[in-house]
N, C-alpha and C positions, 0 to 999 in steps of 0.2 A: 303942682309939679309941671315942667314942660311936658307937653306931649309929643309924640315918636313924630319921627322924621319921613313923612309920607314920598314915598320915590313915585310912585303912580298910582291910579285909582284903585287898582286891582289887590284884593286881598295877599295876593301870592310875592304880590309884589313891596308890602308894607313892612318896615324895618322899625324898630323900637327901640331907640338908643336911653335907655336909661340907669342908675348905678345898679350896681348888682347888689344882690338883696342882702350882702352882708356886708355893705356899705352903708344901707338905708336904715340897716338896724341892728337896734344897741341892746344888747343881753339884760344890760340891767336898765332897761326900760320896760320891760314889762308889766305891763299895769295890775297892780293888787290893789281889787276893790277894798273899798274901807269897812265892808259889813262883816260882821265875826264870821267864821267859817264851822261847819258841823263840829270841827276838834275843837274850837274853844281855843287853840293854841296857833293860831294862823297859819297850820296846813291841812292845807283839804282831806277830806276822809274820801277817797274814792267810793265808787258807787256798789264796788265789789266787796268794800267792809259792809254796806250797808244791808245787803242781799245774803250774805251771809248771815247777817242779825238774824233775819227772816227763819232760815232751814238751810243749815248744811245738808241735811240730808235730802231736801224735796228739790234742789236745785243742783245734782250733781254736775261737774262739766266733765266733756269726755275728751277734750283737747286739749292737753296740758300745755303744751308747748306750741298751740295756735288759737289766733282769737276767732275761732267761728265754732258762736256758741250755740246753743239750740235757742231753737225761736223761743221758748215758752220762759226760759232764763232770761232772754234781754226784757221778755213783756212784764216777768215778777221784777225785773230790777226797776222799771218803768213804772208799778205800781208801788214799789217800796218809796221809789221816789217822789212821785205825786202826794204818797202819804204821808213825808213828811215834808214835804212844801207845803201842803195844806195848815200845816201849823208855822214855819218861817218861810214865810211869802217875800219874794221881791216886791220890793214899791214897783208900782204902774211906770214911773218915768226912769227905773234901773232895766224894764225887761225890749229886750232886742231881739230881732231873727237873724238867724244864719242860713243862708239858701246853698245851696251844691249844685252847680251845673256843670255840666261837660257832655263824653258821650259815652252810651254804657259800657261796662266792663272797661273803667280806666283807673276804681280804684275807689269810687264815692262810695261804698259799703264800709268799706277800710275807715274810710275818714269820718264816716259817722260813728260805727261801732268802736274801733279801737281809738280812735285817738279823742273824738266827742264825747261819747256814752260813759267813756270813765269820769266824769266831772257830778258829781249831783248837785251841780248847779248848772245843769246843761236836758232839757228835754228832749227827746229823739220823735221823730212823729216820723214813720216809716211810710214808702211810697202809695200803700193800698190804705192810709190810716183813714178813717170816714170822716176825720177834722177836714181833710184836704179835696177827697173826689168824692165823686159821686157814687149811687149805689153801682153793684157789677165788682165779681170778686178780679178780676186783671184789671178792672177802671184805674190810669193811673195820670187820666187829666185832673188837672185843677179846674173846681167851682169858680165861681164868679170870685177876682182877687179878694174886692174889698170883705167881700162876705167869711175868706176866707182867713182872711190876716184880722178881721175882727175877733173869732175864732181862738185866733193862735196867744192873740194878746190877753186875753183871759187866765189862760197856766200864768200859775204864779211862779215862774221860773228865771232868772235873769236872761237863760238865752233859750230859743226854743231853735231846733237845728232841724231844718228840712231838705229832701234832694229831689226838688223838679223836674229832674231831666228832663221828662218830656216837653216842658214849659221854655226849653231852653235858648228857644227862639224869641221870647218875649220878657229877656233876663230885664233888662230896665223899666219897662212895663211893672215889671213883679214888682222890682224894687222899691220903685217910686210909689208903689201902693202899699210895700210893708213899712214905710218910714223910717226908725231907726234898725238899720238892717247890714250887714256885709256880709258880701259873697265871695265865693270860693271857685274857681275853674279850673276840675282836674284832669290835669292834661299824662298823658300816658303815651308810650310810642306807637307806632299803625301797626309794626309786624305783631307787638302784642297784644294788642288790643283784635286783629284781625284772630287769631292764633287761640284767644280767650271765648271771642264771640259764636266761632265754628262749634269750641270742644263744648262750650255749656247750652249752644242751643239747635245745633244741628249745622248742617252742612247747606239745609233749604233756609236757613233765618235771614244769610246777608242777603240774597236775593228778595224776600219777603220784607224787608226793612227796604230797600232801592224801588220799590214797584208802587207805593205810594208818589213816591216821588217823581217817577215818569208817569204814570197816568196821572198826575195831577190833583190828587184827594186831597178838597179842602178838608177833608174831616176826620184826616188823618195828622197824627202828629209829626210824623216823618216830612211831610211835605212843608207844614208851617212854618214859615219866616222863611222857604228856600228862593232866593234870587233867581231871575230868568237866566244868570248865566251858571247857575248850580243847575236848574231843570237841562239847561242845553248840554250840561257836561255830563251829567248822570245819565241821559239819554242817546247819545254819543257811544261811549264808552258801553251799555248797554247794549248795543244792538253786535256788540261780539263777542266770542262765548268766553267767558268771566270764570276764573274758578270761585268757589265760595269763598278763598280767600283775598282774590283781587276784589271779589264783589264785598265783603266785609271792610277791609281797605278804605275802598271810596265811600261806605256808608261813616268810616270813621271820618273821613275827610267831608263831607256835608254836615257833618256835627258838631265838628268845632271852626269851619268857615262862620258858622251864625258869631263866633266871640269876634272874628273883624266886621261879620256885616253890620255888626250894630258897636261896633267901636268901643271897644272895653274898654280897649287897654286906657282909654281918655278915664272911665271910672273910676274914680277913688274906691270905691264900694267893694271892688274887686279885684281878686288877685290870684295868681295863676298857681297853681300845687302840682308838682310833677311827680308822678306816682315814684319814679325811681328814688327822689332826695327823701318823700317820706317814708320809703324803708330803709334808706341803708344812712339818716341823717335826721333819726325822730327825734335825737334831745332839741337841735336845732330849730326843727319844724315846729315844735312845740311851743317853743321861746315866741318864734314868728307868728304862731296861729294865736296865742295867747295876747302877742300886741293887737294883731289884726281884730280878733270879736271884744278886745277891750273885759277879759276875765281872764283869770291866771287857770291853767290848766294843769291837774295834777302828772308831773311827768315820771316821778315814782312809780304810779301804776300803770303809766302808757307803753314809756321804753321796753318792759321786758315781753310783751305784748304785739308788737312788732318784730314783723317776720322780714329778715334782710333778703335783697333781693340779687339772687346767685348773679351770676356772670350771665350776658346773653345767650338766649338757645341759637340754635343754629334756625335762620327765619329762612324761609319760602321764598324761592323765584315768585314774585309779581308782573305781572304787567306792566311794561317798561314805561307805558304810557302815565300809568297808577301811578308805578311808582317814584313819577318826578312831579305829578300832581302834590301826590302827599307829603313826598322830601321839600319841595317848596314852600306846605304850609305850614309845617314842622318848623323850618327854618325861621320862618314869621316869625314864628312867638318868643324867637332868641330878642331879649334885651326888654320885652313888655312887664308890666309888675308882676314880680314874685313873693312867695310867702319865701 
């Protein structure tokens, strides 16, 4: 495919003229592998008949009409499913990774849980799983890659679906050491993602997330892969007083600057998922995600499982300065590959 039409060096400044995603693809292209499916009758059994088999009663859900289930339900659906892959195994040269990167709270729980974790030909390997980091119950860097994707190639699964985030500075790195692999980058808006970050982790997290970054910690993940003109801008910007959501803001805007500093959108591998089309446009997304990792994904059981997403809230005065930072890089991603 051509690649986007660079107007100048600078991230902010990068435009991505390419067709729009429902130019690029065809409904009924959708790839169905040719290996029989759990029904025998070539539609997939979701993961949630399977779990069921198990104990209606030991696995109650208490959300009927939202998917966020308890931890101990997606681990028994995770073990129902291992146990029977252990008996229909994908072949070695069927099974592939799926990696998730972006920045947090833009929606990669959503995309793993509701839209991936329904497929039992799809493995979930969750941020803290001990396939991936190391010991330390919040460890959520990644081991040495190759050690790690050795690892992951083992599950007899065809895809096994991981979300890096913290990694997300080193997405081609990742890649080129998981081999057959496609990624995912979910891109979500700043006032929500800023608005999300406040209410689930305090009002001190965006400052604590930015302070790696101006002190310069290699050994923090925050600062990894940040450009000298990401430190100069975060540092900037910092030395005036920030509300937690100005300062949330530019922690969102240093977390997806990494998808132009290392040129994505050139990737084939990867493709941009904007939180808003997958809720209020799951049959769609489904189609696309399904070409994109090259397995059909059961949309029976995903659509009703998705939760649409209301009208905008009324979003927060920002920082004028923020907030043409952010609007700029926002703007970037109009025209780069989408699901």
């Amino acid at each position: 495919m051509a690649g986007p039409v660079l107007l100048a060096g600078r991230p902010d400044q990068i435009t991505c003229h390419r067709r729009s995603p429902s130019a690029r693809r065809s409904r009924a292209g959708t790839r169905i592998l040719s290996r029989p499916t759990a029904g025998g009758n070539g539609i997939e059994r979701g993961p949630s008949e399977l779990v069921a088999h198990a104990s209606a009663k030991l696995l109650p859900s208490r959300h009927k009409e939202r998917d966020q289930e308890p931890l101990f339900r997606r681990r028994a659906r995770a073990l129902v499913k291992r146990s029977a892959r252990s008996i229909v195994r994908a072949r070695p040269d069927e099974r592939r990774v799926v990696l998730i990167f972006g920045c947090q709270r833009s929606g990669t729980t959503m995309l793993q849980q509701t839209f991936l974790d329904r497929s039992w030909r799809v493995l979930i390997l969750e941020e803290h799983d001990r396939h991936l980091v190391g010991p330390g119950h919040e460890e959520t860097s990644w081991q040495e890659y190759p050690v790690v994707l050795k690892r992951i190639r083992r599950f007899p699964f065809e895809v096994v679906a991981a979300k890096p985030l913290v990694e997300s500075a080193s997405a081609t790195a990742l890649m080129d050491a998981a081999g057959a692999v496609k990624a995912v980058w979910m891109l979500r808006p700043y006032p929500d993602v800023a608005r999300s970050n406040v209410n689930r982790f305090g009002k001190d997290n965006p400052y604590r997330d930015l302070q790696p970054i101006r002190s310069r910690d290699a050994l923090d993940w925050r600062y990894r892969g940040a450009t000298e003109e990401t430190w100069e801008t975060v540092t900037a910007l910092m030395n005036r007083s920030l509300t937690p959501f100005d300062a949330a803001a530019l922690f969102w805007w240093t977390r997806n600057q990494l998808y132009f500093d290392q040129r994505l959108w050139e990737d084939d591998r990867v493709r941009i998922l904007r939180y808003e089309r997958a809720c209020n446009q799951p049959d769609e997304v489904i189609r696309s995600l399904s070409d994109h990792i090259g397995l059909a994904l059961p949309l029976g059981s995903i659509v009703p499982r998705v939760r649409a997403q209301s009208s905008p809230r009324e979003t927060r005065e920002l920082d004028p300065d923020i907030e043409r930072l952010c609007g700029k890089l926002w703007d970037s991603f109009k025209g780069c590959p989408e699901l």
